[in-house]
BAKOLTI-603273 format. One record per residue (C-alpha): x, y, z. Coordinates in steps of 0.05 Angstrom, whole numbers, padded with zeros to 5 digits, always signed. Last residue first. Layout:
REM BAKOLTI-603273
XYZ...
***
This chain:
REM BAKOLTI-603273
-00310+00235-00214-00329+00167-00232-00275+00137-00177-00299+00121-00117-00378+00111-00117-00380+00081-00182-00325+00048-00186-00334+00003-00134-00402+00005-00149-00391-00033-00209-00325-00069-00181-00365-00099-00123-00417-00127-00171-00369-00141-00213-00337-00194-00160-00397-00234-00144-00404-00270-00206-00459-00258-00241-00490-00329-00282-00517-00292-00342-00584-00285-00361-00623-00279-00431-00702-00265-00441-00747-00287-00491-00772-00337-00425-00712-00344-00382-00657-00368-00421-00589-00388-00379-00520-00374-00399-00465-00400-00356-00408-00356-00349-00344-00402-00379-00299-00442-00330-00247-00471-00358-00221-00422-00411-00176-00462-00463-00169-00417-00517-00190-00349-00475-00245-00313-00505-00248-00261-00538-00300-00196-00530-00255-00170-00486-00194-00152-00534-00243-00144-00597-00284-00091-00550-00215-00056-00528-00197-00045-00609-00267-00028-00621-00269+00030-00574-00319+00026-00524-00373+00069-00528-00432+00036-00498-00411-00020-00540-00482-00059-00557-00477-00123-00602-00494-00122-00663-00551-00160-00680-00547-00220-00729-00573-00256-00675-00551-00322-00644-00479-00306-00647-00488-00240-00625-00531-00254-00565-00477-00307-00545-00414-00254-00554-00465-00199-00517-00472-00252-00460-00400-00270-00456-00385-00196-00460-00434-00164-00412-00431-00195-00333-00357-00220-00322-00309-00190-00372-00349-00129-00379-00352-00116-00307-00273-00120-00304-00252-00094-00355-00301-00028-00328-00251-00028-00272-00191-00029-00301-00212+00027-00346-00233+00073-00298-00169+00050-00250-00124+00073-00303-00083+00132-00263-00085+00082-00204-00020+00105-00177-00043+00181-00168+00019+00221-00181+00065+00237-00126+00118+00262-00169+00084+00307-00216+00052+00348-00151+00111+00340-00114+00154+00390-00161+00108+00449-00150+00103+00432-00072+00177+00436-00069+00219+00378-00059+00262+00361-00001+00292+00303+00004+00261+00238+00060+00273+00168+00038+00206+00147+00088+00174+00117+00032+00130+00168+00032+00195+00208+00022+00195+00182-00043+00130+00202-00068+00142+00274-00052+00115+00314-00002+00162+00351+00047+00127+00413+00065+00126+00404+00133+00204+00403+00143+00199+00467+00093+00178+00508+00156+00132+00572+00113+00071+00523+00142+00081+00557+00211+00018+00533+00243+00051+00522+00304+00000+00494+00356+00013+00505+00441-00011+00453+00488-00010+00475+00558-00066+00507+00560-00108+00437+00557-00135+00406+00486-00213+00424+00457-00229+00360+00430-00284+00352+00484-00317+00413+00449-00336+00384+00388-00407+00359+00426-00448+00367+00365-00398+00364+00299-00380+00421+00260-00412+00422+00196-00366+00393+00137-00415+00325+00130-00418+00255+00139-00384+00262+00198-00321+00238+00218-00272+00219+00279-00199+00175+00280-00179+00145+00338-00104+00123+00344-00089+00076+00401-00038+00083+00460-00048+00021+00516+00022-00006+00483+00064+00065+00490+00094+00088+00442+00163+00089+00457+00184+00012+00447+00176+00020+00368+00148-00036+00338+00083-00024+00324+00085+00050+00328+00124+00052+00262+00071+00018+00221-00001+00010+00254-00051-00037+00282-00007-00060+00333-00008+00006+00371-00091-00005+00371-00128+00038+00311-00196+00065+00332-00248+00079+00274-00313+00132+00291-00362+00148+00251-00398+00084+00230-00374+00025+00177-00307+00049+00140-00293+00001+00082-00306+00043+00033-00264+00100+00066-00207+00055+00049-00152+00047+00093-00078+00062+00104-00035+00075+00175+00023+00112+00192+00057+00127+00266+00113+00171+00296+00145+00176+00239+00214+00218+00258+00233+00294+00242+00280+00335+00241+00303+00406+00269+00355+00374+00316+00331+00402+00380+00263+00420+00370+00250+00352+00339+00184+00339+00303+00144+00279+00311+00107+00249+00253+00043+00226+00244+00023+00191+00168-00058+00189+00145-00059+00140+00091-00130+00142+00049-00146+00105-00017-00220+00128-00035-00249+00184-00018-00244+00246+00031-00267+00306+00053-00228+00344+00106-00262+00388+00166-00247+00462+00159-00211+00455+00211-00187+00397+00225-00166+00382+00294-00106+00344+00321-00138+00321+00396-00080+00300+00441-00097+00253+00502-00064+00217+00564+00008+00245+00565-00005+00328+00581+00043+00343+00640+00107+00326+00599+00089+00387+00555+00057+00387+00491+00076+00426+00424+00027+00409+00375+00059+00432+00296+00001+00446+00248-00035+00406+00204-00024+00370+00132-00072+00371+00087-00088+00335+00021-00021+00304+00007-00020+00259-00058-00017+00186-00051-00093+00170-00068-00111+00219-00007-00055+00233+00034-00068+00260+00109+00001+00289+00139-00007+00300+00217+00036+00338+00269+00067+00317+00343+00113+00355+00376+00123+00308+00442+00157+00319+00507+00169+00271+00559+00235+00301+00583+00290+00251+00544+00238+00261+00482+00207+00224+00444+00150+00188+00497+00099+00166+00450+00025+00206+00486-00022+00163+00497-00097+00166+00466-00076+00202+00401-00141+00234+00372-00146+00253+00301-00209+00303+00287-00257+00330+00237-00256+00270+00179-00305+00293+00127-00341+00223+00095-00379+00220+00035-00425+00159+00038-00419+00101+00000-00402+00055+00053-00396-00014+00012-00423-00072+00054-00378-00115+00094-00388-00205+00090-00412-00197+00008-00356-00249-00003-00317-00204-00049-00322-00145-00004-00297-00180+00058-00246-00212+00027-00216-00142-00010-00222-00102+00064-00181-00161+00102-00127-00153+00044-00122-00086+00052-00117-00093+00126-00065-00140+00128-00019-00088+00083-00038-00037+00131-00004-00081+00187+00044-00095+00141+00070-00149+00121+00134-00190+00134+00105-00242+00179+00052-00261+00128+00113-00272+00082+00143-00343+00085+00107-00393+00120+00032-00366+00134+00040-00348+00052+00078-00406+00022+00027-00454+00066-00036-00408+00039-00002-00410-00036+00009-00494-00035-00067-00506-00004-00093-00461-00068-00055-00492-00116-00075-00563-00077-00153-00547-00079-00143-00528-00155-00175-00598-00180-00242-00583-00140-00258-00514-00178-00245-00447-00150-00301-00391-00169-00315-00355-00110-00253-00363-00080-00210-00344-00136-00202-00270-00102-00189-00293-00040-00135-00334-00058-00103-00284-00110-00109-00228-00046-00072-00273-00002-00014-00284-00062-00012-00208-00080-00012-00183-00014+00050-00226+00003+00075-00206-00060+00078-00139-00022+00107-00158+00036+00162-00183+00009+00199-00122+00021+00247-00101-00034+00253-00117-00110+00198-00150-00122+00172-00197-00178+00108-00242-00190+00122-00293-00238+00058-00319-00275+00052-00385-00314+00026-00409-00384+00024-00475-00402-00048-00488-00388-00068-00433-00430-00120-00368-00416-00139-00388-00353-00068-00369-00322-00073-00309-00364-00143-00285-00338-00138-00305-00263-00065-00262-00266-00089-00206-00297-00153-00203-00253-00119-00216-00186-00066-00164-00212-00122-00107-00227-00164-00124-00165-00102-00105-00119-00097-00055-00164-00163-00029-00143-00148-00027-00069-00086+00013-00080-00035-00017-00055-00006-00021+00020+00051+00008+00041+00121-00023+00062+00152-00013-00018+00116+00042-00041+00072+00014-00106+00078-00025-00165+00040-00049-00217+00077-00058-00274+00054-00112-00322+00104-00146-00365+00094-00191-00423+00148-00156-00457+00200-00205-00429+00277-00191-00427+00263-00115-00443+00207-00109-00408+00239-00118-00342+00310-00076-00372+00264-00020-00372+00246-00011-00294+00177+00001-00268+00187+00008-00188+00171-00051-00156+00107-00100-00164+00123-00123-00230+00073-00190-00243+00118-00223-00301+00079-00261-00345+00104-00329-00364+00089-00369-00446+00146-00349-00484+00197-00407-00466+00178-00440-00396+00242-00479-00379+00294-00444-00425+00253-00384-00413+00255-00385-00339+00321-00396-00338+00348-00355-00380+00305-00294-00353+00334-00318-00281+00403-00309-00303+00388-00245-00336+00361-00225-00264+00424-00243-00230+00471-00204-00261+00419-00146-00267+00407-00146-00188+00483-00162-00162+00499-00090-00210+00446-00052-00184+00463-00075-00113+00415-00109-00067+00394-00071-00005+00330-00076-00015+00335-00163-00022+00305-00184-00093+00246-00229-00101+00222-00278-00156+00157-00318-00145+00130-00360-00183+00061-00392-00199+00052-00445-00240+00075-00499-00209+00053-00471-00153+00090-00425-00096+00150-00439-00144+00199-00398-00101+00270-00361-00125+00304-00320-00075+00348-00271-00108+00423-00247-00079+00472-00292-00119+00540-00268-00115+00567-00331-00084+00518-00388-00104+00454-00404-00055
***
């Protein structure tokens, strides 16, 4: 690579491409060598690439190509699990739409996250991958076990583990509302020159803090177990990090201790136990300890649960609830990212804004695209009927309702008596109640 150049440039497939930037890459390295790249790209692929954001939105993206889609998220986090579905879909939909057109997938940061992107793509295609894309699909598994499976996340794994088993019917949707009551750390992380530990929880709930509990002071004498209890017992939904720090008496900071993402839909049971390598920070950090795990406990409702009393920690283990210390009170989106400033709880509520502000309409593309608008489009050609809307604006109904020029796989379209059926693929299904159940209210 040239002097000055810091960019690494992969055709996974011919027509998918991959454009990354290193973190620590300066603003003025990163827009040299992105016009650079815009040249290229359009010199060898004019007007006809989409460029897959998944960084911060930035102007000067759009700018060079307004076929841009931002969908990023926390660099070292997993995604929401919808835009996971919202990239697969863009990118199935304008790779389909032409033969000439191609997708570049950009990051500035971590390639984790187009690591997420390209095993999530595979899955996603699964069901509906033809014979002549066996080497597409050969090409992004090598790119991925080669290049970025190393660099994910453990939470970034799981996401992508939670997508291919819903798509291929393998884990069943848990629908039901779940109140988590307790965190138990099994091992204490030794922090402290004298064994001691002040652990405290932040649960986030779509990326915005839902609770955060108090300060547990424990002596060297109490290393096996530490029960965090909630009280009232938290409901949650959806998109769910929970993020343990330990506090310094010393020094007055703080230091992650562990973090971990999942989807309540995805939680089978009560009970889910996280080993040391299931998690960031405690992964690779020599001070947890490798028989410590993470066991998280809920009910399907606020009551306290039979039996609670085994929580119930020793003496020795004293709980600040001093919420007044602003070190608790740090919030915002960016310190998520571990980039810790201070910003009041005022400020954090605009900051840490939900990052799947559109998922309602994501999702219902979705089901129209696969099970209503091909077989509304053949009803109304056959019929002078028009075809039902369910209140969709007309502008978003003549956006569905055509079809791409050179679309390889249509729905097929079966008549069963006066009836009409459509072939359903397996994904709206999952979206439907996706939606349904997560994100109707």
């Amino acid at each position: 690579m040239e002097e000055g150049y810091e960019l690494d440039l992969t055709y996974i497939t011919e027509r998918i491409i991959a454009v990354s930037f290193p973190r620590g890459c300066s603003e003025e390295i990163y827009s040299h060598n992105l016009k650079d790249v815009t040249r290229m790209l359009k010199s060898k692929h004019a007007d006809n690439y989409l460029i897959i954001n998944l960084s911060e939105r930035r102007h000067d993206l759009s700018k060079m190509n307004p076929k841009t889609l931002d969908t990023g998220w926390p660099d070292l986090h997993a995604p929401p699990l919808d835009k996971i579905c919202t990239i697969c879909k863009a990118m199935e939909s304008w790779l389909n739409a032409d033969p000439q057109h191609v997708v570049v997938i950009h990051c500035r940061g971590g390639k984790g996250r187009i690591g997420v992107v390209i095993s999530s793509f595979v899955h996603f295609t699964d069901v509906s991958a033809s014979a002549d894309q066996a080497l597409d699909r050969f090409a992004m598994r090598k790119y991925y076990d080669d290049k970025v499976s190393a660099l994910m996340t453990p939470s970034q794994k799981r996401y992508v583990w939670i997508l291919n088993s819903l798509l291929s019917g393998s884990m069943k949707i848990n629908a039901s509302a779940l109140f988590l009551h307790c965190v138990v750390l099994h091992g204490m992380p030794n922090f402290d020159a004298t064994g001691v530990c002040c652990p405290y929880i932040k649960v986030y709930q779509g990326m915005q803090a839902v609770y955060s509990s108090g300060i547990y002071h424990i002596g060297p004498g109490h290393r096996d177990r530490i029960c965090i209890t909630l009280e009232p017992a938290q409901l949650l939904k959806g998109d769910i990090m929970i993020k343990c720090y330990h506090k310094s008496d010393l020094t007055s900071e703080r230091e992650v201790i562990f973090r971990l993402q999942f989807h309540t839909g995805a939680v089978q049971g009560y009970n889910l136990m996280f080993e040391k390598e299931d998690m960031e920070a405690a992964s690779k950090d020599p001070r947890f300890p490798d028989y410590g795990k993470v066991e998280l406990v809920f009910s399907e409702g606020p009551e306290r649960i039979p039996g609670a009393d085994r929580w119930q920690n020793g003496a020795d283990v004293i709980v600040d609830y001093n919420t007044a210390d602003p070190l608790t009170r740090w919030d915002s989106y960016q310190n998520i990212c571990d980039i810790e400033v201070v910003v009041s709880e005022e400020d954090h509520a605009s900051a840490c804004a939900p990052t799947h502000t559109h998922t309602h309409i994501h999702i219902y593309i979705y089901i129209y695209i696969y099970i209503h608008i091909h077989t509304y489009i053949f009803i109304h050609t056959h019929s002078n009927s028009k075809p039902p809307c369910w209140g969709v604006p007309s502008s978003l109904w003549l956006l569905l309702s055509t079809q791409p020029q050179n679309s390889q796989q249509p729905p097929r379209i079966e008549r069963r008596g006066s009836g009409i059926k459509t072939q359903i693929h397996p994904f709206p299904v999952f979206a439907e109640c996706f939606y349904k159940q997560f994100y109707e209210n």
